[in-house]
PDBQT receptor file of N, H, CA, C and O in Angstrom, charges set to zero:
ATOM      1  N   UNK A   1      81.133 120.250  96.849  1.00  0.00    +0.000 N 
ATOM      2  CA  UNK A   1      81.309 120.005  95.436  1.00  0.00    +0.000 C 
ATOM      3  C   UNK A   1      81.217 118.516  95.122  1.00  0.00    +0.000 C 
ATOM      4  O   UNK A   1      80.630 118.070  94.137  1.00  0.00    +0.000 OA
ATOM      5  N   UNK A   2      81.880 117.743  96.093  1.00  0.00    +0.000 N 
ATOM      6  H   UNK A   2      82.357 118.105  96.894  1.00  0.00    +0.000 HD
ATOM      7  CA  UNK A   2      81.876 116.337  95.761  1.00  0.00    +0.000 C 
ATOM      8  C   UNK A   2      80.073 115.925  95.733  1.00  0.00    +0.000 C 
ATOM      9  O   UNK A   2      79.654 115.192  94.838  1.00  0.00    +0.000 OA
ATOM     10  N   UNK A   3      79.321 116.370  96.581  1.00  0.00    +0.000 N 
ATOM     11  H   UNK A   3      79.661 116.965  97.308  1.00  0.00    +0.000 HD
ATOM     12  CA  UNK A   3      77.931 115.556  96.540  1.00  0.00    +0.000 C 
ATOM     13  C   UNK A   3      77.418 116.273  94.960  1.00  0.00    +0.000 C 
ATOM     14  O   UNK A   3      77.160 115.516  94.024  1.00  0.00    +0.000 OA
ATOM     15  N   UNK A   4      77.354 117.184  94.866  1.00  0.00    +0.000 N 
ATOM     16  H   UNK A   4      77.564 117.799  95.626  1.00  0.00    +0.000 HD
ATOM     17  CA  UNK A   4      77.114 117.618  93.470  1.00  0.00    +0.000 C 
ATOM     18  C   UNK A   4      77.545 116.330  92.092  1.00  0.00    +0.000 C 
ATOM     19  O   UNK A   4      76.859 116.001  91.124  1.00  0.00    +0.000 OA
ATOM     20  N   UNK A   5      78.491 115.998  92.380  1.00  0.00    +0.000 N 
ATOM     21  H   UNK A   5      79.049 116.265  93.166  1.00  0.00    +0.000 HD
ATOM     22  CA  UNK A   5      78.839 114.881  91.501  1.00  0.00    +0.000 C 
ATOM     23  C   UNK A   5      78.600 113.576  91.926  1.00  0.00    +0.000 C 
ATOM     24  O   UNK A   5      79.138 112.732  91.208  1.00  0.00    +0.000 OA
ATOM     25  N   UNK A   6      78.009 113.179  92.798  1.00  0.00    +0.000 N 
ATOM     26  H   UNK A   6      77.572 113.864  93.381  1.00  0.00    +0.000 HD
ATOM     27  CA  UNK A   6      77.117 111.798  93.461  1.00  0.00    +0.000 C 
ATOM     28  C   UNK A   6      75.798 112.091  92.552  1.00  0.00    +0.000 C 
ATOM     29  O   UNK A   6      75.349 113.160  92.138  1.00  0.00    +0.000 OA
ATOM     30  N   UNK A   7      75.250 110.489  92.360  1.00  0.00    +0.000 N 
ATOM     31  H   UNK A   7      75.614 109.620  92.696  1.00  0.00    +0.000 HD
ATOM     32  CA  UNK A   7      74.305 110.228  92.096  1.00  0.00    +0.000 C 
ATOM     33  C   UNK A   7      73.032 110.856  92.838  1.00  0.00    +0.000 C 
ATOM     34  O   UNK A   7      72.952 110.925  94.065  1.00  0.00    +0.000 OA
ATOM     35  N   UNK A   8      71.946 111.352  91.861  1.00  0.00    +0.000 N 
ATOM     36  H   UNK A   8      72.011 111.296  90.865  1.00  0.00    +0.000 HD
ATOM     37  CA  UNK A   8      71.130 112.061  92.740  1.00  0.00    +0.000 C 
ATOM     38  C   UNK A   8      70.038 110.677  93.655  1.00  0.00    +0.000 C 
ATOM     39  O   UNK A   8      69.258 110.827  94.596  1.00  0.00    +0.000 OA
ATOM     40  N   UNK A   9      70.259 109.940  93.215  1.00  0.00    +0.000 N 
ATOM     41  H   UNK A   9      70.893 109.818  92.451  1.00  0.00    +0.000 HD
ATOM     42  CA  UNK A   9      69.527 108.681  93.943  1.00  0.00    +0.000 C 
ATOM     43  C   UNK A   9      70.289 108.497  94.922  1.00  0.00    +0.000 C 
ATOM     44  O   UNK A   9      69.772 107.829  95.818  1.00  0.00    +0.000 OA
ATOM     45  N   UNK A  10      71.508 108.891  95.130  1.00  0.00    +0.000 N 
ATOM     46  H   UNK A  10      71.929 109.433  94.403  1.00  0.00    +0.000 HD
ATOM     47  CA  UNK A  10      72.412 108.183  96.253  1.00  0.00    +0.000 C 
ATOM     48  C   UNK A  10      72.359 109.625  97.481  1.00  0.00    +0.000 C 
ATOM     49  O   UNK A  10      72.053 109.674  98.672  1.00  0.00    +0.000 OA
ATOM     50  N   UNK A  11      72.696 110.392  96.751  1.00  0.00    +0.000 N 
ATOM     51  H   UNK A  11      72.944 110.353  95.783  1.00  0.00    +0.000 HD
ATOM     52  CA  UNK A  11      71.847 111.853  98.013  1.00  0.00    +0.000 C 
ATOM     53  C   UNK A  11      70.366 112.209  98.155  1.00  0.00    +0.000 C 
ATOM     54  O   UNK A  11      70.034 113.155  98.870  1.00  0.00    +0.000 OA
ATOM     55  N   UNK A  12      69.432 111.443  97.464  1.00  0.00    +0.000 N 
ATOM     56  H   UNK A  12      69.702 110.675  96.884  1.00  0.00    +0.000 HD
ATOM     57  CA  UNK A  12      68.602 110.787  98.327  1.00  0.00    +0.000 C 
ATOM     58  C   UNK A  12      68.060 110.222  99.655  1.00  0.00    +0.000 C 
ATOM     59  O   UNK A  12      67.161 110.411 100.474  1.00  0.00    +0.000 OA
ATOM     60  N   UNK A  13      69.151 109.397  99.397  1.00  0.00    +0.000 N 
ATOM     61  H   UNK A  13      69.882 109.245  98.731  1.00  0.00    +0.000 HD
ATOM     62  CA  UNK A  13      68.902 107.824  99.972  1.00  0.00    +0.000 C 
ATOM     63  C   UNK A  13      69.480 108.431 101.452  1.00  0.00    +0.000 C 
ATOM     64  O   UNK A  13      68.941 108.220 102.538  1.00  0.00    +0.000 OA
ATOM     65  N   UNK A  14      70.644 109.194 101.239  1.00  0.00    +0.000 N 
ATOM     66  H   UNK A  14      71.081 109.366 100.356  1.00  0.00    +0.000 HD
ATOM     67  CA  UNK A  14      71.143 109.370 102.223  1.00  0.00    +0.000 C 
ATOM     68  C   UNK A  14      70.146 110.657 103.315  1.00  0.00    +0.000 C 
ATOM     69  O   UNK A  14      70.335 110.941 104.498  1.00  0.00    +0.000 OA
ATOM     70  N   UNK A  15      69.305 111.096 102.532  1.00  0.00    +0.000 N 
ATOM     71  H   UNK A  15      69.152 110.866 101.572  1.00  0.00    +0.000 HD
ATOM     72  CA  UNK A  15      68.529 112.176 103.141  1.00  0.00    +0.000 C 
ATOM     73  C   UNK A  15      67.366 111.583 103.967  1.00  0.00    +0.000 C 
ATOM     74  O   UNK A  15      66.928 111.910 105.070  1.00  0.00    +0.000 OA
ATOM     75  N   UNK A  16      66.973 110.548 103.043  1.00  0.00    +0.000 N 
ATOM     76  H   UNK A  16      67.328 110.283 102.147  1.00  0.00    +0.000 HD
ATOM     77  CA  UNK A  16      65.623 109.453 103.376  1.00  0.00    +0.000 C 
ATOM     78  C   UNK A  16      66.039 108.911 104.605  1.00  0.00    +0.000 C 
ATOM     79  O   UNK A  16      65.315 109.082 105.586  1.00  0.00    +0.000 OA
ATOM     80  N   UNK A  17      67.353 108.128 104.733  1.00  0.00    +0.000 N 
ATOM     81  H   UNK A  17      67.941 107.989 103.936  1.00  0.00    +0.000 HD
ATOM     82  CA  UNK A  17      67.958 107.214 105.192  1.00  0.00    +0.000 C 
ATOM     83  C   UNK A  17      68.495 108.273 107.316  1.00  0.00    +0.000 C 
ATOM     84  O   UNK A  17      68.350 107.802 108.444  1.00  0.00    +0.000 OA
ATOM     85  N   UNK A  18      68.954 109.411 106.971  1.00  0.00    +0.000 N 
ATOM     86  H   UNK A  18      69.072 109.794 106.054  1.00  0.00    +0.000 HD
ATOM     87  CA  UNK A  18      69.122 109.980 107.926  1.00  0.00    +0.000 C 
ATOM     88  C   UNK A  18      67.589 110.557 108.703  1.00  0.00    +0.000 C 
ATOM     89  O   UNK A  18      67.380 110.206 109.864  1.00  0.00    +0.000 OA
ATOM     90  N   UNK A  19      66.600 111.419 108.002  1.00  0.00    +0.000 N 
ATOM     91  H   UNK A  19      66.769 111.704 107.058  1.00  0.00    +0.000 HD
ATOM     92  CA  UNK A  19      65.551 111.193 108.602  1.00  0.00    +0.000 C 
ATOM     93  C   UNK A  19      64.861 110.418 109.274  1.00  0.00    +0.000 C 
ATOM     94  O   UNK A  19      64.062 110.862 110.098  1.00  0.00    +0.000 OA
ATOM     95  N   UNK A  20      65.055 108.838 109.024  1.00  0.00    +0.000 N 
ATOM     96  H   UNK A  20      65.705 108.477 108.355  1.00  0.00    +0.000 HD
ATOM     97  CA  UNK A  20      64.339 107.713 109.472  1.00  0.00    +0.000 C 
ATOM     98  C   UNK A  20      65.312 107.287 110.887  1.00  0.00    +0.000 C 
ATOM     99  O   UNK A  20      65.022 106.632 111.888  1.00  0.00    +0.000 OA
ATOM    100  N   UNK A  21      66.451 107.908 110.510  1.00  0.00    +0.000 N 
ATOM    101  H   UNK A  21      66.686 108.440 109.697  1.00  0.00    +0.000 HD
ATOM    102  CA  UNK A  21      67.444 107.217 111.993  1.00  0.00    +0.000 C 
ATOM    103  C   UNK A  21      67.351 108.317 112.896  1.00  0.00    +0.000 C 
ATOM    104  O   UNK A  21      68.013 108.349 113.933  1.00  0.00    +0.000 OA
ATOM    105  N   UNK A  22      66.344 109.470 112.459  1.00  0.00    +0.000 N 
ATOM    106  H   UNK A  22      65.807 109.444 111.617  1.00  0.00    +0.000 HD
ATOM    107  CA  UNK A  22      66.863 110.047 114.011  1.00  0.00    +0.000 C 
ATOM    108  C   UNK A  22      65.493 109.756 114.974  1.00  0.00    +0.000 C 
ATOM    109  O   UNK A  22      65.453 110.044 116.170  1.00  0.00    +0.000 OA
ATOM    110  N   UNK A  23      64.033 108.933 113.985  1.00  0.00    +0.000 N 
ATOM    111  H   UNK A  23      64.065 108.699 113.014  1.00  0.00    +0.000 HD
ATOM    112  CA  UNK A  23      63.019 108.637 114.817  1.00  0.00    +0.000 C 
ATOM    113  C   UNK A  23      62.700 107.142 115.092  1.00  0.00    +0.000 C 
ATOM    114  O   UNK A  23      61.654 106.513 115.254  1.00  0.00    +0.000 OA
ATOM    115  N   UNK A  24      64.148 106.794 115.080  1.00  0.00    +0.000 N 
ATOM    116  H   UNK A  24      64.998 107.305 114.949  1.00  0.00    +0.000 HD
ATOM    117  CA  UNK A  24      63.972 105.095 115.517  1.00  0.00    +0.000 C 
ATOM    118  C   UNK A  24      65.161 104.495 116.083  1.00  0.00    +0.000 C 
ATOM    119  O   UNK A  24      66.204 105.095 116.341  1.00  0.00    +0.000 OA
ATOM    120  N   UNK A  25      64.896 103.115 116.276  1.00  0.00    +0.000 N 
ATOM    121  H   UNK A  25      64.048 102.627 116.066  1.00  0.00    +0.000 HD
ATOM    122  CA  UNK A  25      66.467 102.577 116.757  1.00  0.00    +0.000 C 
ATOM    123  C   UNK A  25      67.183 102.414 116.280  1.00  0.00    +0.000 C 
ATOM    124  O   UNK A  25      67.025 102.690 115.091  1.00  0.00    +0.000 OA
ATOM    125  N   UNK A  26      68.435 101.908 116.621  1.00  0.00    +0.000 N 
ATOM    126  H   UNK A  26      68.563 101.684 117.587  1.00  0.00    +0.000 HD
ATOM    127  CA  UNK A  26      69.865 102.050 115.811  1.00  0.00    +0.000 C 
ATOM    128  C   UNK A  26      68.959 100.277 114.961  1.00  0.00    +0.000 C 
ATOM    129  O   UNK A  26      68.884 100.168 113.737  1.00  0.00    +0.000 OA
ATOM    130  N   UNK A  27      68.528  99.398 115.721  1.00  0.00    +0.000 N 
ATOM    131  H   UNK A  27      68.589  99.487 116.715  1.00  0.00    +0.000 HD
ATOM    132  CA  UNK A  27      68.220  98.328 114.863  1.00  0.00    +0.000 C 
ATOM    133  C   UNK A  27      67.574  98.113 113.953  1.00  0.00    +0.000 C 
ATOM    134  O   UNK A  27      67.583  97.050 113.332  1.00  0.00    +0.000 OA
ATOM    135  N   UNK A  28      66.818  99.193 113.675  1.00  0.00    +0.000 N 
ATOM    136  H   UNK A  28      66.811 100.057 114.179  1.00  0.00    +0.000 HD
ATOM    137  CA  UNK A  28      65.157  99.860 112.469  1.00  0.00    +0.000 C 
ATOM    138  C   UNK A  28      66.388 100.494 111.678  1.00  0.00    +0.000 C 
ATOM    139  O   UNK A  28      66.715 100.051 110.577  1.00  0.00    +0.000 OA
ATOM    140  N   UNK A  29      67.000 101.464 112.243  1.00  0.00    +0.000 N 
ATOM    141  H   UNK A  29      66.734 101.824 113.138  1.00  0.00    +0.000 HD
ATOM    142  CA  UNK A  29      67.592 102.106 111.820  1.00  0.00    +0.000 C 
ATOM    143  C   UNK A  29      68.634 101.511 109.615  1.00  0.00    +0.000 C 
ATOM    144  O   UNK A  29      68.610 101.892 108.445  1.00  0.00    +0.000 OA
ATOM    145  N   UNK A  30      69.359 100.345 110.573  1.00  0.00    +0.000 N 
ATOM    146  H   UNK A  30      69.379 100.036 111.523  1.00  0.00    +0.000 HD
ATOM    147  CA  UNK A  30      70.249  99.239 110.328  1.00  0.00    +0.000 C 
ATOM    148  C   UNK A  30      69.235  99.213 109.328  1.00  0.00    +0.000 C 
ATOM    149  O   UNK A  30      69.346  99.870 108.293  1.00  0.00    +0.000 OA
ATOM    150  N   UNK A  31      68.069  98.358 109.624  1.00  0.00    +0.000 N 
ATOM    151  H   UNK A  31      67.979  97.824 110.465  1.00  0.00    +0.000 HD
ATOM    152  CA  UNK A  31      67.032  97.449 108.545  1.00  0.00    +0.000 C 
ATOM    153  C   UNK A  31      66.597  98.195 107.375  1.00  0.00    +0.000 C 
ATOM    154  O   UNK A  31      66.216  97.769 106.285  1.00  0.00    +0.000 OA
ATOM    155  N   UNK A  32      66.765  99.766 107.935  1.00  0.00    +0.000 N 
ATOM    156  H   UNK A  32      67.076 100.112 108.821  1.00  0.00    +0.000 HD
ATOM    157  CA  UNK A  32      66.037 100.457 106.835  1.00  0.00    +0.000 C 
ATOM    158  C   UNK A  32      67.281 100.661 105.943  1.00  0.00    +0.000 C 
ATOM    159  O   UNK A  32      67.219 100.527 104.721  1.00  0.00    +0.000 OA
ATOM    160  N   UNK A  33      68.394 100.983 106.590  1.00  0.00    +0.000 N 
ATOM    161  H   UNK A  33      68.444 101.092 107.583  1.00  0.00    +0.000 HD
ATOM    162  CA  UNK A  33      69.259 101.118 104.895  1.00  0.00    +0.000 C 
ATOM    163  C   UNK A  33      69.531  99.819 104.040  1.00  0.00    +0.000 C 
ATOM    164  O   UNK A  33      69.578  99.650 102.822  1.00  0.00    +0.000 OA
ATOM    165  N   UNK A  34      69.664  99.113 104.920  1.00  0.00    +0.000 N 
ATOM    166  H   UNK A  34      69.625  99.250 105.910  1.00  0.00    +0.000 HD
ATOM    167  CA  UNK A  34      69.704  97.487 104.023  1.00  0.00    +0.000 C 
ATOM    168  C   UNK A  34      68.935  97.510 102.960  1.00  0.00    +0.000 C 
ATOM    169  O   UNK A  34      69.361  97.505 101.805  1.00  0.00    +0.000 OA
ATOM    170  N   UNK A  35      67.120  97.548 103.469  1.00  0.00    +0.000 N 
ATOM    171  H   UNK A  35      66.774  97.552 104.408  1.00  0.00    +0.000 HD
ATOM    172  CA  UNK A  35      66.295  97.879 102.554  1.00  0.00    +0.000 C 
ATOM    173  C   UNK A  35      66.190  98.987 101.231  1.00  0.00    +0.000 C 
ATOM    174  O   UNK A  35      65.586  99.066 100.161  1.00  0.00    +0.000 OA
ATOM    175  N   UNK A  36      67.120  99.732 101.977  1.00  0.00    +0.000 N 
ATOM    176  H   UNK A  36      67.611  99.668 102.846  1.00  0.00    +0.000 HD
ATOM    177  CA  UNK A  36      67.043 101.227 101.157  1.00  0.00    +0.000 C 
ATOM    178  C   UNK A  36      68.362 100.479 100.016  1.00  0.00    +0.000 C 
ATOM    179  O   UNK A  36      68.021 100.148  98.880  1.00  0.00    +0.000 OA
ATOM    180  N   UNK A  37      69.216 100.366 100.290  1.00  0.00    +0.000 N 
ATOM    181  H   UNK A  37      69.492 100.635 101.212  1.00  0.00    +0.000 HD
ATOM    182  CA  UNK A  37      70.149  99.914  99.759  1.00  0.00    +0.000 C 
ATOM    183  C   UNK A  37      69.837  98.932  98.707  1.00  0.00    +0.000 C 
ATOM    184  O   UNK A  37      70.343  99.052  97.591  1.00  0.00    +0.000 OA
ATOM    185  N   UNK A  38      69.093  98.038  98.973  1.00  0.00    +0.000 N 
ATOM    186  H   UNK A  38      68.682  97.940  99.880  1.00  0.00    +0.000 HD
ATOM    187  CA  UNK A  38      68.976  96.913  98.242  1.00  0.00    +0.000 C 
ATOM    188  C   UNK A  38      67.550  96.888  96.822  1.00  0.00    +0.000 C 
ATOM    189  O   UNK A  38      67.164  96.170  95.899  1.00  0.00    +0.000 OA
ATOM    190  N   UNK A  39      67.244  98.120  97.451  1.00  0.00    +0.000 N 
ATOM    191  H   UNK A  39      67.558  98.703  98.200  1.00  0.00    +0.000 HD
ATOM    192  CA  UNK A  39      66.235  98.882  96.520  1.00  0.00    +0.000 C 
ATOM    193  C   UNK A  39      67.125  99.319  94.950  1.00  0.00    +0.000 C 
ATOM    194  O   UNK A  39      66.685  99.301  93.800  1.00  0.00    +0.000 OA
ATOM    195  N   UNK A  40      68.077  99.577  95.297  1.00  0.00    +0.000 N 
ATOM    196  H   UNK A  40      68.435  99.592  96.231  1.00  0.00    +0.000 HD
ATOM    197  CA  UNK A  40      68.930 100.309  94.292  1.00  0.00    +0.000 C 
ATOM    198  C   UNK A  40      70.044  99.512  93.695  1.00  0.00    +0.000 C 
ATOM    199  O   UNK A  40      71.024 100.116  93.260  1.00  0.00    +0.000 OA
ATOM    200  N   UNK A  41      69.979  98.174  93.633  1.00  0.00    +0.000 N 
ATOM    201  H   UNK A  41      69.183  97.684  93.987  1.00  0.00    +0.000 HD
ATOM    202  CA  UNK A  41      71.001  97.206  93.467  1.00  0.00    +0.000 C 
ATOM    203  C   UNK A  41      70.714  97.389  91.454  1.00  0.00    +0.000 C 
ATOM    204  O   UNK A  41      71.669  97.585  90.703  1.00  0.00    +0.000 OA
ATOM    205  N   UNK A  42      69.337  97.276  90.972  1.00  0.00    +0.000 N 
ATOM    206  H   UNK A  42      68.561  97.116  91.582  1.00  0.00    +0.000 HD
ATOM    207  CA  UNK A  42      69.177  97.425  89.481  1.00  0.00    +0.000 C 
ATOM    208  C   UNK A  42      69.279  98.772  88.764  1.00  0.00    +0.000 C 
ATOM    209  O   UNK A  42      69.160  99.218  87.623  1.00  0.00    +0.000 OA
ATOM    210  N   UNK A  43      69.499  99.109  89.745  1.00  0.00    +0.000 N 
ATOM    211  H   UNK A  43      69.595  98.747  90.672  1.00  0.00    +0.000 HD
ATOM    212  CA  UNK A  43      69.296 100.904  89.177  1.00  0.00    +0.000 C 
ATOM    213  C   UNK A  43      70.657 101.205  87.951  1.00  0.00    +0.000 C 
ATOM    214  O   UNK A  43      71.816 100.932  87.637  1.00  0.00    +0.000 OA
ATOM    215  N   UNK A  44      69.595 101.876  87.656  1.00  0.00    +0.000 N 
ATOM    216  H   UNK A  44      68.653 102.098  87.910  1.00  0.00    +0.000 HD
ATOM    217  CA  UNK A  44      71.068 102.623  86.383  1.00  0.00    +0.000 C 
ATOM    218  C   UNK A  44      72.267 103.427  86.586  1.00  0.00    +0.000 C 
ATOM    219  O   UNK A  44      73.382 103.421  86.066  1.00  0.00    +0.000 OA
ATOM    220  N   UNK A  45      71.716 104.108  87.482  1.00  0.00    +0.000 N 
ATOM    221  H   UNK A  45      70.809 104.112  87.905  1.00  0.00    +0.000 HD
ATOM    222  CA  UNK A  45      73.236 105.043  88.556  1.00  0.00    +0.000 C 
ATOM    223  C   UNK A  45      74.056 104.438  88.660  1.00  0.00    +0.000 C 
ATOM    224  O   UNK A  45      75.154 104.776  88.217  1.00  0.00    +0.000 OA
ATOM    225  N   UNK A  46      73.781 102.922  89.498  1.00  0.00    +0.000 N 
ATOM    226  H   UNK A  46      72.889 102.647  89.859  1.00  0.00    +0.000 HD
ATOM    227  CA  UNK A  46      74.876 101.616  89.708  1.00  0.00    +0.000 C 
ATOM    228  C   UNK A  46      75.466 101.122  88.802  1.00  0.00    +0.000 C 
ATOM    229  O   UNK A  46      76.566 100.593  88.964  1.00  0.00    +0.000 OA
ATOM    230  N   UNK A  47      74.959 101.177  87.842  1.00  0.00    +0.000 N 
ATOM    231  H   UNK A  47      74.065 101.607  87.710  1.00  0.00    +0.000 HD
ATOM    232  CA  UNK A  47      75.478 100.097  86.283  1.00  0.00    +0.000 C 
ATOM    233  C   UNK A  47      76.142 101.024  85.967  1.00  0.00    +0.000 C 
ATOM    234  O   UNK A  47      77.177 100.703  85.383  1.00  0.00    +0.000 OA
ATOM    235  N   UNK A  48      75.915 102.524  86.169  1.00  0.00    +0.000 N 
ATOM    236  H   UNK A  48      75.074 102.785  86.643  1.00  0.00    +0.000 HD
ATOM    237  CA  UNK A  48      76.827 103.338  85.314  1.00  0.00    +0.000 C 
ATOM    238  C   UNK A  48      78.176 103.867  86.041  1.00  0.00    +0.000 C 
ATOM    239  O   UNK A  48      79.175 104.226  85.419  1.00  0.00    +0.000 OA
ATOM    240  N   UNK A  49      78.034 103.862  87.681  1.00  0.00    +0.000 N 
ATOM    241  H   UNK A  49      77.221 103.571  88.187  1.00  0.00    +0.000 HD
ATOM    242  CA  UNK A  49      79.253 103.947  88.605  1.00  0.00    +0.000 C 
ATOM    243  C   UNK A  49      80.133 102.605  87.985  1.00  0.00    +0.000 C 
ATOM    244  O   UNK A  49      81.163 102.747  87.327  1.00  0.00    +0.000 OA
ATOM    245  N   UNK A  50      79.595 101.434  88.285  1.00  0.00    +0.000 N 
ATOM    246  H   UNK A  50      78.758 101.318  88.819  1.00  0.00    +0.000 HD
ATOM    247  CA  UNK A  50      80.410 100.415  87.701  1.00  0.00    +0.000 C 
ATOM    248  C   UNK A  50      81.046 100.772  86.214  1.00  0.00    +0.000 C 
ATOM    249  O   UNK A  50      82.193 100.417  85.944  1.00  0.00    +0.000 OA
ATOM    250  N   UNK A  51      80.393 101.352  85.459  1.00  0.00    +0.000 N 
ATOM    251  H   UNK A  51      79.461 101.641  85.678  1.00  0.00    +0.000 HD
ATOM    252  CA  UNK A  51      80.924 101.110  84.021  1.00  0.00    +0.000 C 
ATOM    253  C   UNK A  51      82.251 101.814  84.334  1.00  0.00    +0.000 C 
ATOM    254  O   UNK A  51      83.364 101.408  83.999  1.00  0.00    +0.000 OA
ATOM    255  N   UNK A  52      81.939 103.058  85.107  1.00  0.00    +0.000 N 
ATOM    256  H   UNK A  52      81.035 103.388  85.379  1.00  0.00    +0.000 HD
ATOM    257  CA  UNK A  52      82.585 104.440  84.827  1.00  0.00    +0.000 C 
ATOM    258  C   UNK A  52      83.930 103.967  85.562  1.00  0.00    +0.000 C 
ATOM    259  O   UNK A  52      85.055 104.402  85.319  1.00  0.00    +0.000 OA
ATOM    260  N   UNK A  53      83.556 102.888  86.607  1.00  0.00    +0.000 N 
ATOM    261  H   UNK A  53      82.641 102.534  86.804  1.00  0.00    +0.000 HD
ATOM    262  CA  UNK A  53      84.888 102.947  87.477  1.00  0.00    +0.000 C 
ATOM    263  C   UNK A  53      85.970 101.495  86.155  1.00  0.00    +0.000 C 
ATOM    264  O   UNK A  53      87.172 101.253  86.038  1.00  0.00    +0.000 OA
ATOM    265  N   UNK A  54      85.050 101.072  85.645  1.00  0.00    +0.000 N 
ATOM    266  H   UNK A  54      84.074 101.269  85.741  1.00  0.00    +0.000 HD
ATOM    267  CA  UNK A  54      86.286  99.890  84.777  1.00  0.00    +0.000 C 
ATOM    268  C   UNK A  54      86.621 100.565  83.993  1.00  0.00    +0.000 C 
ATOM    269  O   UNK A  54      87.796 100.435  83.651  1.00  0.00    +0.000 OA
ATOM    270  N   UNK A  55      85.904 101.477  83.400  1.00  0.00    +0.000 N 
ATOM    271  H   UNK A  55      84.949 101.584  83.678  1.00  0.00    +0.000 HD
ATOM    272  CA  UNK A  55      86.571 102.068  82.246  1.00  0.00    +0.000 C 
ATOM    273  C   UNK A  55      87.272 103.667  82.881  1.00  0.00    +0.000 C 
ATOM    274  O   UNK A  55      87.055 104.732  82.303  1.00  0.00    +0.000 OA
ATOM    275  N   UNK A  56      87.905 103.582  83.830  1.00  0.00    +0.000 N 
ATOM    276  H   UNK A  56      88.082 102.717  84.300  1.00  0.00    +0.000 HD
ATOM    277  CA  UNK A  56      88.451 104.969  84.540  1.00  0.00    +0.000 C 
ATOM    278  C   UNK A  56      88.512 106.121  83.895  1.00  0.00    +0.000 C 
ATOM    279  O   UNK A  56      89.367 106.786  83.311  1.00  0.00    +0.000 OA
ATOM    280  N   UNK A  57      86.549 106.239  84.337  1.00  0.00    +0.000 N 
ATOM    281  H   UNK A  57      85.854 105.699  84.812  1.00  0.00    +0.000 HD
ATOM    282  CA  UNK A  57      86.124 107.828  83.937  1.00  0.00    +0.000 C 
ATOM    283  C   UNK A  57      85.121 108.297  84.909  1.00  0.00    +0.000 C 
ATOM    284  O   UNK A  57      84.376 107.719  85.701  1.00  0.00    +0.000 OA
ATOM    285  N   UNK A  58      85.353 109.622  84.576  1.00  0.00    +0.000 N 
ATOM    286  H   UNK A  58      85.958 110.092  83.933  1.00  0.00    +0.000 HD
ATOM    287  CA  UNK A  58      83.826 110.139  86.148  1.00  0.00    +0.000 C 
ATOM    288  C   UNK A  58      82.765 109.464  85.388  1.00  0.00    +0.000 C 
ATOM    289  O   UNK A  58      82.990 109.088  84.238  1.00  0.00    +0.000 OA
ATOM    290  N   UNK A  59      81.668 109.291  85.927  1.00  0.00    +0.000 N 
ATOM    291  H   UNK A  59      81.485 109.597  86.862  1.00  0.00    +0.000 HD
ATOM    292  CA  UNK A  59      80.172 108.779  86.023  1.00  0.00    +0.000 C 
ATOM    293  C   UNK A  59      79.508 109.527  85.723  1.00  0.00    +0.000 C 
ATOM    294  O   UNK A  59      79.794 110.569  86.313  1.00  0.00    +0.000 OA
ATOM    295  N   UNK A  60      78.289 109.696  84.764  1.00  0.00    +0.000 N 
ATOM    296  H   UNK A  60      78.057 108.849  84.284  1.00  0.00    +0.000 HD
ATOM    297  CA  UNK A  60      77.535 110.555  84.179  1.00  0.00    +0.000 C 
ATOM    298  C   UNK A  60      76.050 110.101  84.936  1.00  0.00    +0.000 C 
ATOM    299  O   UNK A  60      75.481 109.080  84.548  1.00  0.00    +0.000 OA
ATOM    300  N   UNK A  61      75.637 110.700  85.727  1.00  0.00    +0.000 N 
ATOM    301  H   UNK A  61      76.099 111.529  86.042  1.00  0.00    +0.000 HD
ATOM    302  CA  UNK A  61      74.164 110.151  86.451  1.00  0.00    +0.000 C 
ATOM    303  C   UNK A  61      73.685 110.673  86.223  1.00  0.00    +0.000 C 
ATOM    304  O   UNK A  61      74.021 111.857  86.198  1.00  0.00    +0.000 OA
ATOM    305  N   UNK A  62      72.078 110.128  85.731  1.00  0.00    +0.000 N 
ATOM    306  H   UNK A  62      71.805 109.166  85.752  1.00  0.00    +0.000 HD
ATOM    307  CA  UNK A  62      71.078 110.714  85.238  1.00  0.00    +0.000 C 
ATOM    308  C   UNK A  62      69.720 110.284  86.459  1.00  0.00    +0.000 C 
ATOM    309  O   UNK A  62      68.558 110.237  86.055  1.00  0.00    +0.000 OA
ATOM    310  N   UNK A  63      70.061 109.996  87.931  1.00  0.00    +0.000 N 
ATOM    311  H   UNK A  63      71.004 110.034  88.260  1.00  0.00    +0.000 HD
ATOM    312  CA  UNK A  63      69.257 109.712  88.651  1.00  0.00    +0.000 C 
ATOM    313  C   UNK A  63      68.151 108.839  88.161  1.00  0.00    +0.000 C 
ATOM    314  O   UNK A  63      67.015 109.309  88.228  1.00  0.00    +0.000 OA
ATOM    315  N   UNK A  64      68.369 107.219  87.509  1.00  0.00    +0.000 N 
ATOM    316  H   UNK A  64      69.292 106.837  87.454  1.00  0.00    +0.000 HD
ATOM    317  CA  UNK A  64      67.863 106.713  87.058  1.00  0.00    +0.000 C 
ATOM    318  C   UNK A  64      68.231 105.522  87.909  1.00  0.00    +0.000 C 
ATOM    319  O   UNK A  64      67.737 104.419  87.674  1.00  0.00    +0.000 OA
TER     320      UNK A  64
């Protein structure tokens, strides 16, 4: 139930992110979520987790 209410960019990332670590090294591995991660620093999901957490309310994601 909880991933249901995660950002659909963030269960993604994590799908992308586990595929790629089981055909490489733990050090590719490392580089690729950094990358993956840092892909998503402007994203709207993020701006809206942030809003949602100052103003203490669930997060409305629109996988943007």
């Amino acid at each position: 139930m909880r991933c249901a209410a995660s950002s659909p960019l963030a269960i993604q990332g994590i799908k992308k992110v586990l595929d790629y670590c089981e055909e490489h090294t733990e050090e590719e591995g490392l580089e690729f979520v950094a990358l993956w991660n840092a892909s998503f620093f402007f994203s709207q999901d993020l701006e809206e987790a942030s809003r949602a957490f100052m103003e203490k309310r669930a997060p409305r994601f629109e996988g943007k």
